[in-house]
C-alpha positions in Angstrom: -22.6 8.4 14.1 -19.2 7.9 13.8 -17.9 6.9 10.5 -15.5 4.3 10.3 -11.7 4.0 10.6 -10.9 1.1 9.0 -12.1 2.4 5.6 -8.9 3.2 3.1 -9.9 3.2 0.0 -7.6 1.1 -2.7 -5.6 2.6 -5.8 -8.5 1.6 -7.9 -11.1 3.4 -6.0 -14.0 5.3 -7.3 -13.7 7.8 -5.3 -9.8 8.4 -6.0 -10.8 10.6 -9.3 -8.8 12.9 -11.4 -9.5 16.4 -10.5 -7.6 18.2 -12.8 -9.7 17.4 -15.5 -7.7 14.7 -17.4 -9.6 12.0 -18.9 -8.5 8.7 -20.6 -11.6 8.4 -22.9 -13.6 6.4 -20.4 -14.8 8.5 -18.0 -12.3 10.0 -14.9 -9.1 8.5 -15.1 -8.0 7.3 -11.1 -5.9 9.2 -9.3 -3.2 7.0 -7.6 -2.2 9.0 -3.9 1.2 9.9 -3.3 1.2 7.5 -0.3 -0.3 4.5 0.4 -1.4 2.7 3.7 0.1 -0.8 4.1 -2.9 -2.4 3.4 -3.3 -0.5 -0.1 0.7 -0.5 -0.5 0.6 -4.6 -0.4 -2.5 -4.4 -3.0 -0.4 -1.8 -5.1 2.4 -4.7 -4.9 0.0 -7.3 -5.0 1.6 -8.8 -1.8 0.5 -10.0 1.4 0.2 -7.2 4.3 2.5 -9.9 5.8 5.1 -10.3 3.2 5.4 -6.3 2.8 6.3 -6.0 6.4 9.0 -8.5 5.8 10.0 -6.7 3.0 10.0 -3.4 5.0 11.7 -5.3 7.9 14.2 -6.5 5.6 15.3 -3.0 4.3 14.0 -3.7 0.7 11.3 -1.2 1.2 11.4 1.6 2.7 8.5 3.1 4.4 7.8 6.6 6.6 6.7 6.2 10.5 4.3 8.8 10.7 3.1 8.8 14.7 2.7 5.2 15.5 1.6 4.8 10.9 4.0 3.4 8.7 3.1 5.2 5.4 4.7 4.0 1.8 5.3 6.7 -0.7 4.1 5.6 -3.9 8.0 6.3 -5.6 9.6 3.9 -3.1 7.1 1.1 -4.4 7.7 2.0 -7.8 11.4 1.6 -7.1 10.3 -2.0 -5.3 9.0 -3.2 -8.3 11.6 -1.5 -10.9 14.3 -3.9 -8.8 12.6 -6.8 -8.7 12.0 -6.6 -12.7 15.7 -6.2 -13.3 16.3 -8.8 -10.7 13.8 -10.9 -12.9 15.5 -10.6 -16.2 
């Protein structure tokens, strides 16, 4: 059988564990990837899918095309969110 494609598992994923042996106390602390998918960049942002492609249409985020993928490094969010808190205050 053929497993799925659709299956990206989200920041907050069991299966994205530490490997390195860190713990926070509780267990495995999560491991966020280096790179998100848009669907688990807009859940990292807590936007809609929709609203990050504006955004990424827009130029206010800024995402690698990878083949035909568009793939979000994790700093460039970061960055997202850092601007919108100073744009915030």
């Amino acid at each position: 059988m053929k497993p799925s494609t659709n299956y990206s598992p989200s920041p907050s994923s069991p299966t994205l564990r530490a490997e390195s042996g860190e713990q926070n106390g509780h267990g495995w602390a999560p491991v966020l990837p280096v790179n998100f998918k848009p669907k688990d960049a807009a859940a990292y942002l807590t936007l809609s899918p929709r609203t990050l492609w504006e955004e990424t249409r827009q130029g206010h985020i800024h995402a690698a095309r990878v083949g035909r993928r568009l793939i979000y490094p994790r700093a460039e969010l970061d960055r997202f969110i850092a601007v919108r808190m100073a744009q915030a205050s």
